[in-house]
Backbone as CSV, one residue per row, in Angstrom:
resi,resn,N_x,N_y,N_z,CA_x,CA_y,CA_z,C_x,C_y,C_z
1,UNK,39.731,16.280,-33.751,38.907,17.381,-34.225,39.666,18.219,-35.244
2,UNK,40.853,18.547,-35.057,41.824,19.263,-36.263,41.869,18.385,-37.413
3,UNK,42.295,17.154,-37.031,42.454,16.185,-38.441,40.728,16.523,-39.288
4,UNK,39.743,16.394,-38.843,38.062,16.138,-39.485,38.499,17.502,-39.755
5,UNK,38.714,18.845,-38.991,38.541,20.061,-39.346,37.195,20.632,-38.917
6,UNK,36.470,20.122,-37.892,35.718,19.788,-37.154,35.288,21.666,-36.608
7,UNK,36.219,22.314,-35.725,36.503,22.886,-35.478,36.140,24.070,-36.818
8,UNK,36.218,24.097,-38.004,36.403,25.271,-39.151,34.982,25.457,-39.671
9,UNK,33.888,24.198,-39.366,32.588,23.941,-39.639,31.641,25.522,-39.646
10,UNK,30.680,25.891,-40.239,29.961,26.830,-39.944,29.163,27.120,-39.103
11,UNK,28.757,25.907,-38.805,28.052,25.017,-38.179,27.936,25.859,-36.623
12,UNK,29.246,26.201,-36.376,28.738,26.279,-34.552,28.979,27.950,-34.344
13,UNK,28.086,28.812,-33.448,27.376,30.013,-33.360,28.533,30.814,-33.110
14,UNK,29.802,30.450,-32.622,30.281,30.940,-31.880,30.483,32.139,-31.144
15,UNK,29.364,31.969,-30.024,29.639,33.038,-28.811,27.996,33.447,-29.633
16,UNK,27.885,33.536,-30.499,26.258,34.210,-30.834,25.027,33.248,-30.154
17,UNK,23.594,33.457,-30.410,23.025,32.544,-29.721,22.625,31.813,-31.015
18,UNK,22.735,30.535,-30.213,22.645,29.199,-31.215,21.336,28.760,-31.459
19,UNK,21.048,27.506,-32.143,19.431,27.631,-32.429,19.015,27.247,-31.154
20,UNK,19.710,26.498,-30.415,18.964,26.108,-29.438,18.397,27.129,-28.312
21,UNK,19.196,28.194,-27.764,18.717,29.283,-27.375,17.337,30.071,-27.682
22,UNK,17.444,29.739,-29.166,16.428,30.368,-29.545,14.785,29.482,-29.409
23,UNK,15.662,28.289,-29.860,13.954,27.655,-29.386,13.581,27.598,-28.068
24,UNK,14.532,27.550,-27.087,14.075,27.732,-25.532,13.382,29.227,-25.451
25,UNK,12.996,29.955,-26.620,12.303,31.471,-26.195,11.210,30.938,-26.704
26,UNK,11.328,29.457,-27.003,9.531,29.745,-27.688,8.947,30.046,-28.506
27,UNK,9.268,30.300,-29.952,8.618,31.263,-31.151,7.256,30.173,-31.219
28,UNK,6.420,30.939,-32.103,5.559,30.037,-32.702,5.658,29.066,-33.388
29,UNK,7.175,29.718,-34.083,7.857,28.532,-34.878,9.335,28.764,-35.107
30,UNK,10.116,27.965,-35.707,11.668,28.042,-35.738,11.898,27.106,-36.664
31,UNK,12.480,27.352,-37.806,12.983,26.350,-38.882,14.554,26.494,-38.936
32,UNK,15.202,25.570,-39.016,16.174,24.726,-39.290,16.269,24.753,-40.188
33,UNK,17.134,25.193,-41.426,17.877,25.332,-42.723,18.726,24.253,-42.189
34,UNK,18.810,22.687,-43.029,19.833,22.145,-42.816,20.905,22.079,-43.897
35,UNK,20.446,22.965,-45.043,20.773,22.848,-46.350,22.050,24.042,-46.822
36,UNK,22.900,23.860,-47.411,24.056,24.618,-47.874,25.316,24.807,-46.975
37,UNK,25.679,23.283,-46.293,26.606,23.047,-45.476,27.825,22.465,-46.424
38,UNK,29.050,22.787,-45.806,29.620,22.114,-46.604,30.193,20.671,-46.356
39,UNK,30.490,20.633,-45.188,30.625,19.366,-44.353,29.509,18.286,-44.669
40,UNK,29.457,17.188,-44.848,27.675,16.099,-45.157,27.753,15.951,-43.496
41,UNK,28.384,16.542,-42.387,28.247,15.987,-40.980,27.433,16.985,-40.333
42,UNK,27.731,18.072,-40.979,26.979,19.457,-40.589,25.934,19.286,-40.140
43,UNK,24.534,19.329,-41.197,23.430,19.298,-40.563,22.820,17.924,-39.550
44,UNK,23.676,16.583,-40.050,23.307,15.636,-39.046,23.342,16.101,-37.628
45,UNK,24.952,16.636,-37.200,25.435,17.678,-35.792,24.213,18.811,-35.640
46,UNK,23.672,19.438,-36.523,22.532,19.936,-36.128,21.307,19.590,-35.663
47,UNK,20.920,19.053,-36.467,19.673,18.418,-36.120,19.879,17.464,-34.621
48,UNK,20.862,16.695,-34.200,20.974,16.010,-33.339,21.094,17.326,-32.270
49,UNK,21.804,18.006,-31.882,21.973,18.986,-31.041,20.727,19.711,-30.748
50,UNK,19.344,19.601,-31.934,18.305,20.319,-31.597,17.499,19.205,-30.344
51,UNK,17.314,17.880,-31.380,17.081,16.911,-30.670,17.047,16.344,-29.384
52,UNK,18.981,16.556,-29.521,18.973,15.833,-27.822,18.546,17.008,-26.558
53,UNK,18.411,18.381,-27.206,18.287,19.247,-26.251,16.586,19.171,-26.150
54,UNK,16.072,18.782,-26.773,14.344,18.784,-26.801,14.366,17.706,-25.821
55,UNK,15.230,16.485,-26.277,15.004,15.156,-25.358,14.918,15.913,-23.687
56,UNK,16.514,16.505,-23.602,16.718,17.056,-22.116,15.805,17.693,-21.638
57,UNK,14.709,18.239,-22.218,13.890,19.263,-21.262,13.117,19.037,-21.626
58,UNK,12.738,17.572,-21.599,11.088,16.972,-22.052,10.420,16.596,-20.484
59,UNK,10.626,16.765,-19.441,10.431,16.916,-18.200,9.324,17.986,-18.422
60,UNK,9.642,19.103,-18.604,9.274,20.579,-18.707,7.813,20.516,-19.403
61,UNK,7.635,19.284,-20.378,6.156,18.646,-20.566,5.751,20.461,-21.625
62,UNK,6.234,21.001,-21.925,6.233,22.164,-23.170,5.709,21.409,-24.557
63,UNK,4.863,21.265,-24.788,4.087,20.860,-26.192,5.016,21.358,-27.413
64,UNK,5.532,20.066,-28.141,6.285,20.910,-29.760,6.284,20.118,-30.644
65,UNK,5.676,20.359,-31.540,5.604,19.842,-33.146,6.926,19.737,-33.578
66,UNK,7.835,18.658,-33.873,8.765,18.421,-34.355,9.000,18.367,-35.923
67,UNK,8.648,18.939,-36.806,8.844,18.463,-38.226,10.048,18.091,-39.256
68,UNK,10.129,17.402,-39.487,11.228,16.813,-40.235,10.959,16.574,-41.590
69,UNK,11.209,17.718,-42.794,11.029,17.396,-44.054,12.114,16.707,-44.773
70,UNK,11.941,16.360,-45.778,12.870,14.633,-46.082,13.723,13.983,-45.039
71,UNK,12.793,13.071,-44.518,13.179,12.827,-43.148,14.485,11.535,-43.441
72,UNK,14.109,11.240,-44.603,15.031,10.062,-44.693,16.567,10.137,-44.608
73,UNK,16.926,11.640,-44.589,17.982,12.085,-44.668,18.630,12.143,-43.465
74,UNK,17.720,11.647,-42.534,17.944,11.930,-40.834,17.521,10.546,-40.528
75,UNK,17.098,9.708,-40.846,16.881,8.606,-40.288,17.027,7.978,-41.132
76,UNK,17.973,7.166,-41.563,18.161,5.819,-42.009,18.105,4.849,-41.179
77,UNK,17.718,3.871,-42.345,17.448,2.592,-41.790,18.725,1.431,-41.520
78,UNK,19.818,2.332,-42.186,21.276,1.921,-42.287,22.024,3.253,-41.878
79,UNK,22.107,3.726,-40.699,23.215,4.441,-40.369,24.414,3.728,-39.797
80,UNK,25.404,5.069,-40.860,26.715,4.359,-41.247,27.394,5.026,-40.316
81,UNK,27.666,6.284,-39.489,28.350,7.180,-38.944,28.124,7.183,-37.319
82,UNK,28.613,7.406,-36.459,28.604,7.813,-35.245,27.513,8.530,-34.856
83,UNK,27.897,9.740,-35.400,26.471,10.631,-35.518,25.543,10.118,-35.897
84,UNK,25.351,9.824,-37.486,24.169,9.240,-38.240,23.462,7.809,-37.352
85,UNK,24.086,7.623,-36.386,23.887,6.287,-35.216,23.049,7.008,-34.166
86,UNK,23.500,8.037,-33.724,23.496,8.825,-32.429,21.673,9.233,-32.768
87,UNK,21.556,10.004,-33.962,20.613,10.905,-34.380,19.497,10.084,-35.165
88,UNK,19.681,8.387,-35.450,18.720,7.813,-35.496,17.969,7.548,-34.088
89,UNK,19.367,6.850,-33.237,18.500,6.635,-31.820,17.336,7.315,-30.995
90,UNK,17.998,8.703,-31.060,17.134,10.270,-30.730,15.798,9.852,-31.649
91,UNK,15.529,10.096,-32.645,14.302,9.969,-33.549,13.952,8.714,-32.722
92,UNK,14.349,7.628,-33.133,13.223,6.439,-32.441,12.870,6.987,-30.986
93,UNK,13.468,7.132,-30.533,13.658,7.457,-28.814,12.151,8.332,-28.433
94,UNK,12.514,9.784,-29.106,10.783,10.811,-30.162,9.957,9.933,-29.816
95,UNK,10.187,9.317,-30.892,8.793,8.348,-32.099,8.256,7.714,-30.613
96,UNK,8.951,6.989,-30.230,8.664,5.897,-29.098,8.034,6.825,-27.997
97,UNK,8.468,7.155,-27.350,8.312,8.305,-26.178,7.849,9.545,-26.118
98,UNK,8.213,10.200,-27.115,7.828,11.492,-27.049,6.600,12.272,-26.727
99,UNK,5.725,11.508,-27.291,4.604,12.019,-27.132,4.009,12.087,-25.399
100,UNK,4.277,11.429,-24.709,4.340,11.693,-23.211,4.504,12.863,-22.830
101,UNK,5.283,13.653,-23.141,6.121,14.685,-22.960,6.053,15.914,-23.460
102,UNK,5.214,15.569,-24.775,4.635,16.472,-25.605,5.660,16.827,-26.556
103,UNK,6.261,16.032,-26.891,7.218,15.867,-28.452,6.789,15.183,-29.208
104,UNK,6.052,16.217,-30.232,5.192,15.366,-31.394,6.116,15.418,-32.870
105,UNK,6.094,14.044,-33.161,7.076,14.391,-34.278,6.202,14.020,-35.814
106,UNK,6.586,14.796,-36.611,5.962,14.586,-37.872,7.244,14.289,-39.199
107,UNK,6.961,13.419,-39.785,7.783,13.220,-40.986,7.410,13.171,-42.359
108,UNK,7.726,13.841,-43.183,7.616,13.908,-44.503,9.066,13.432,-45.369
109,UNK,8.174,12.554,-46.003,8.896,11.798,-47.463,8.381,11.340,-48.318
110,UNK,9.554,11.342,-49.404,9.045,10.776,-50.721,9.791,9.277,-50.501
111,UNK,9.921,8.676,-49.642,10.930,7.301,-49.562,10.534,6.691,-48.028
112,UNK,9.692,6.572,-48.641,9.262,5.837,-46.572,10.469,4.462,-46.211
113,UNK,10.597,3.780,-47.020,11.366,2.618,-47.316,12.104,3.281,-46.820
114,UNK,12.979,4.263,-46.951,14.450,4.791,-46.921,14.509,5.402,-45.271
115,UNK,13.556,5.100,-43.917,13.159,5.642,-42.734,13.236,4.947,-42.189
116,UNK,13.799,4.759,-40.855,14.182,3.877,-40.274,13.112,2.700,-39.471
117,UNK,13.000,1.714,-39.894,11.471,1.279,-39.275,10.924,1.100,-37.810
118,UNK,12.254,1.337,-36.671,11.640,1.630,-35.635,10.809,3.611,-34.939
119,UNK,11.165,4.202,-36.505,10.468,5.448,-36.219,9.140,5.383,-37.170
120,UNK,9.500,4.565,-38.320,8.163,4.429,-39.151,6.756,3.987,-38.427
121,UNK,7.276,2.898,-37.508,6.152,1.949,-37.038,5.646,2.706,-36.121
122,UNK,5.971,3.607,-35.654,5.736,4.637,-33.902,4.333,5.539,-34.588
123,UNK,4.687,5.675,-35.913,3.507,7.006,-36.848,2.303,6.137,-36.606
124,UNK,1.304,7.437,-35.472,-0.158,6.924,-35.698,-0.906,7.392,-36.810
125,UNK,-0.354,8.428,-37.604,-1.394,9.053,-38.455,-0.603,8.659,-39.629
126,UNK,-1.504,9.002,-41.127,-1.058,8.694,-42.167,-1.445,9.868,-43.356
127,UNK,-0.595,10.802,-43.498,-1.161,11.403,-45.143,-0.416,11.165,-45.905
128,UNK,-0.992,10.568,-47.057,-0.302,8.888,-47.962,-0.640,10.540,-49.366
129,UNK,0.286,11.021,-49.925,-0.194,11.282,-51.897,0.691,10.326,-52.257
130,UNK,1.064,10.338,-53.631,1.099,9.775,-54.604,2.747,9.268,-54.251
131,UNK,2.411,7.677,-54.530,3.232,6.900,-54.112,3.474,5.794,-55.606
132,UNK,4.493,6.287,-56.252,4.549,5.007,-57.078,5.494,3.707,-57.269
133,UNK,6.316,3.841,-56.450,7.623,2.353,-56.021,6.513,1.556,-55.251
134,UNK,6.786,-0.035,-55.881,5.632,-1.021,-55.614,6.752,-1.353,-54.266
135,UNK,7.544,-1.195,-54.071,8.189,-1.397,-52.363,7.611,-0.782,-51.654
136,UNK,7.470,0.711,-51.651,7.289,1.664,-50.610,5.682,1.536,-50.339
137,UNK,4.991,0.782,-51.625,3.750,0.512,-51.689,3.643,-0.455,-50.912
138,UNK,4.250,-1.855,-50.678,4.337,-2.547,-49.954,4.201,-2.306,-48.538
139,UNK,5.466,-1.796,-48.212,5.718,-1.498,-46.938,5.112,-0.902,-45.882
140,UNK,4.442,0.520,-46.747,3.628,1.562,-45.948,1.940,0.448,-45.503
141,UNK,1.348,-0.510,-46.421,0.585,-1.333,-46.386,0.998,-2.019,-45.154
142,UNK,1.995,-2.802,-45.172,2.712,-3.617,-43.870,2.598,-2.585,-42.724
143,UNK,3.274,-1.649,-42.587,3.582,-1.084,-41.803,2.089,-0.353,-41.408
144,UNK,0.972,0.416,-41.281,-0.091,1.100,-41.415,-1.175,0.137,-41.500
145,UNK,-1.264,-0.630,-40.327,-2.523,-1.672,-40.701,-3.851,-0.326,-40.587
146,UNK,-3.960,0.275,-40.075,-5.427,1.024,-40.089,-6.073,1.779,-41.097
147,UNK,-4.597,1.454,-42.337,-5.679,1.592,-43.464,-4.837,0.422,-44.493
148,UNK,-6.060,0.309,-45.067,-6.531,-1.297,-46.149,-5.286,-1.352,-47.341
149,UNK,-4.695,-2.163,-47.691,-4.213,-2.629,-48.731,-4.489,-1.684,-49.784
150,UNK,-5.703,-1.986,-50.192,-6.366,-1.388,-51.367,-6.241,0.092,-51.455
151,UNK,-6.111,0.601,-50.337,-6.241,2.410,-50.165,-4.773,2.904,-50.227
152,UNK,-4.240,2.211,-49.770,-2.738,2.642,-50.292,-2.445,2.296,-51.568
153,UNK,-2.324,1.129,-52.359,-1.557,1.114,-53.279,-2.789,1.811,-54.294
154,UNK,-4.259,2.433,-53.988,-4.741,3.410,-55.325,-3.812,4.743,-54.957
155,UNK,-2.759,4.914,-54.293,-1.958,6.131,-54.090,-1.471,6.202,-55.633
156,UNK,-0.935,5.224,-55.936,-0.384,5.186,-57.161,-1.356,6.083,-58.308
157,UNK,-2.069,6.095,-58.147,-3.054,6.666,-59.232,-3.415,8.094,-58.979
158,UNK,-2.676,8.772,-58.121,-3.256,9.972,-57.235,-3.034,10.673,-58.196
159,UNK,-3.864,12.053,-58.417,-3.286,13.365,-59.238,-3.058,14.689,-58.490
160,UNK,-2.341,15.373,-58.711,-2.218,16.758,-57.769,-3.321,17.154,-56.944
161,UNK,-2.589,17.066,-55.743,-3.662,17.483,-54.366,-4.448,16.847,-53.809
162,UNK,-4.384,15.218,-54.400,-5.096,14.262,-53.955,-4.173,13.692,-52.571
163,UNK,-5.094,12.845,-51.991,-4.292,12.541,-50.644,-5.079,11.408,-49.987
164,UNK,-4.455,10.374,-49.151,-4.984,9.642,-48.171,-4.616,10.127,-46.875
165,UNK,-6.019,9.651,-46.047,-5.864,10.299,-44.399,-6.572,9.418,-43.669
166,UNK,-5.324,8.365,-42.387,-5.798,7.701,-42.239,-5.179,7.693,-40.859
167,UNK,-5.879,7.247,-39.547,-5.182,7.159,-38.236,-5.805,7.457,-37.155
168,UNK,-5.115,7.869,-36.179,-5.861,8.469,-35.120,-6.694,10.086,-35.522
169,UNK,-6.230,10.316,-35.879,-6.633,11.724,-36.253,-8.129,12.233,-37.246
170,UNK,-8.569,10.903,-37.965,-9.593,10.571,-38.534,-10.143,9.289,-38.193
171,UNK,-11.972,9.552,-38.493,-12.224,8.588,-37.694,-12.402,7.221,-38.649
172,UNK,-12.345,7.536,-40.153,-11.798,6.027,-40.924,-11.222,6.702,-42.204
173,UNK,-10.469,5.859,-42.882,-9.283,6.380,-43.803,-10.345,6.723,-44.822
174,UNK,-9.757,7.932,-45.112,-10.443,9.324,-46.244,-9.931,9.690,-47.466
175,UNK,-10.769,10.023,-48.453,-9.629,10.040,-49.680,-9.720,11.808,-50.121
176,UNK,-8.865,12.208,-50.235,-9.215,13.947,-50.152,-8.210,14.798,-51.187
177,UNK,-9.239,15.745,-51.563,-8.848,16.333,-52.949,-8.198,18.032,-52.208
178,UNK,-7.242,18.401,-52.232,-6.714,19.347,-51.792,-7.116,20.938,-52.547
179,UNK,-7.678,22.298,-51.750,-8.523,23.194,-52.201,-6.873,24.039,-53.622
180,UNK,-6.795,24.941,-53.924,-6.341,25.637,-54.406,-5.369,26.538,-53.643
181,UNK,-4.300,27.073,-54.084,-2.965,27.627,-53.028,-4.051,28.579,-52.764
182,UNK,-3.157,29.240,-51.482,-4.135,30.496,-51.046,-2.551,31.254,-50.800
183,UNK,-1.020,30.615,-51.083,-0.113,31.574,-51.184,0.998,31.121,-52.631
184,UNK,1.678,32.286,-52.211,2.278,31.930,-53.736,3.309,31.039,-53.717
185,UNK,3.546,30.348,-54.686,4.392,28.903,-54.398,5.939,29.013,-54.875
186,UNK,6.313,28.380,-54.006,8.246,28.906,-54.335,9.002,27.862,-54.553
187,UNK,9.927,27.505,-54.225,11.012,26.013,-54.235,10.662,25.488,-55.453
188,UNK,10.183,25.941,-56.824,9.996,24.815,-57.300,11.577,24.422,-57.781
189,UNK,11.567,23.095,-58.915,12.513,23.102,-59.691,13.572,24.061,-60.356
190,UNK,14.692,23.730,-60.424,15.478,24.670,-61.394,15.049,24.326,-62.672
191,UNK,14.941,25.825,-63.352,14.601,25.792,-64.478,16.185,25.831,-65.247
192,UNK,15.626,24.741,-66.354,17.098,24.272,-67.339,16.952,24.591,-68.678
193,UNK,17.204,25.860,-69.509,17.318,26.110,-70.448,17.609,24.965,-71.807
194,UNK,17.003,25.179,-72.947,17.238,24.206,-73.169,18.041,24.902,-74.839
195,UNK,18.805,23.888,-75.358,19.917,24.738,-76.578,19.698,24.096,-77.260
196,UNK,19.801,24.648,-78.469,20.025,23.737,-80.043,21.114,22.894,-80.428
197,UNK,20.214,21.651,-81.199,21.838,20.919,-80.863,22.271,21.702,-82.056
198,UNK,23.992,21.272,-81.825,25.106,21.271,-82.830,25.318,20.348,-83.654
């Protein structure tokens, strides 16, 4: 732990209450910043620590939306690390089980390919936008028999706010035009000045 430096991480609360504390109070909601670590082990150790503690007190049958935005970053389909091993298993483990228990997990990406396929294949529902790698086009087709060939790869053609919806959750795959923000929109891109050449 001295050699990694393990120990110097920001990562752990010390003596304050940690996230996990906090989600055992229950909020309506609780987000996870996994972003501006300096360690690349950091947020994996996070996210797994949220994880395996959801796993532990899935007895308790407590209903929770799990969300995972760029999930691919947490589940590879090639984990290389101990951790990155540990914290795929947990996700399939979810995917597979969870829902018993009332651990519902949701994933968002731009790289389905890049997700590990024993958590890909577990997804009953599908909201497919705009998909243009003829792999990921492939795959999500393979993988998502309950909606058609044809309805996925017109993803490719999608324009802002368009969407496919297809699964348990609908009763046949839908093609849907998304209304207008109703808040104001943030994260976008860095804006990059641009100079005259020399």
């Amino acid at each position: 732990m001295e050699n990694l430096q393990v120990l110097d991480w920001e990562l752990w609360s010390r003596g304050a209450a940690s996230v996990v504390d906090i989600i055992d109070e229950r909020p309506r909601a609780t987000v996870l910043d996994l972003g501006g670590f300096e360690h690349p082990a950091e947020p994996k150790v996070a996210a797994l620590a949220v994880l395996e503690h959801l796993w532990s007190r899935r007895e308790e049958r407590r209903p929770i939306l799990i969300v995972i935005d760029e999930a691919h970053n947490l589940c590879s389909p090639h984990p290389e690390t101990a951790v990155e091993r540990a914290l795929t298993e947990q996700l399939v483990q979810i995917a597979a089980e969870g829902r018993k228990f009332g651990l519902w997990l949701l994933l968002s990406t731009q790289r389905p390919t890049k997700i590990h396929p024993n958590v890909l294949s577990q997804c009953d529902n599908l909201a497919l936008m705009r998909v243009n790698a003829p792999r990921d086009l492939a795959e999500l087709a393979d993988v998502f028999g309950f909606a058609s060939e044809a309805d996925i790869r017109r993803s490719a053609e999608f324009g802002q706010g368009q969407a496919l919806f297809a699964g348990g959750f609908i009763a046949e795959p839908t093609f849907v035009q998304m209304g207008e923000r109703i808040t104001e929109e943030a994260g976008g891109d860095v804006k990059v000045p641009l100079r005259s050449g020399r």
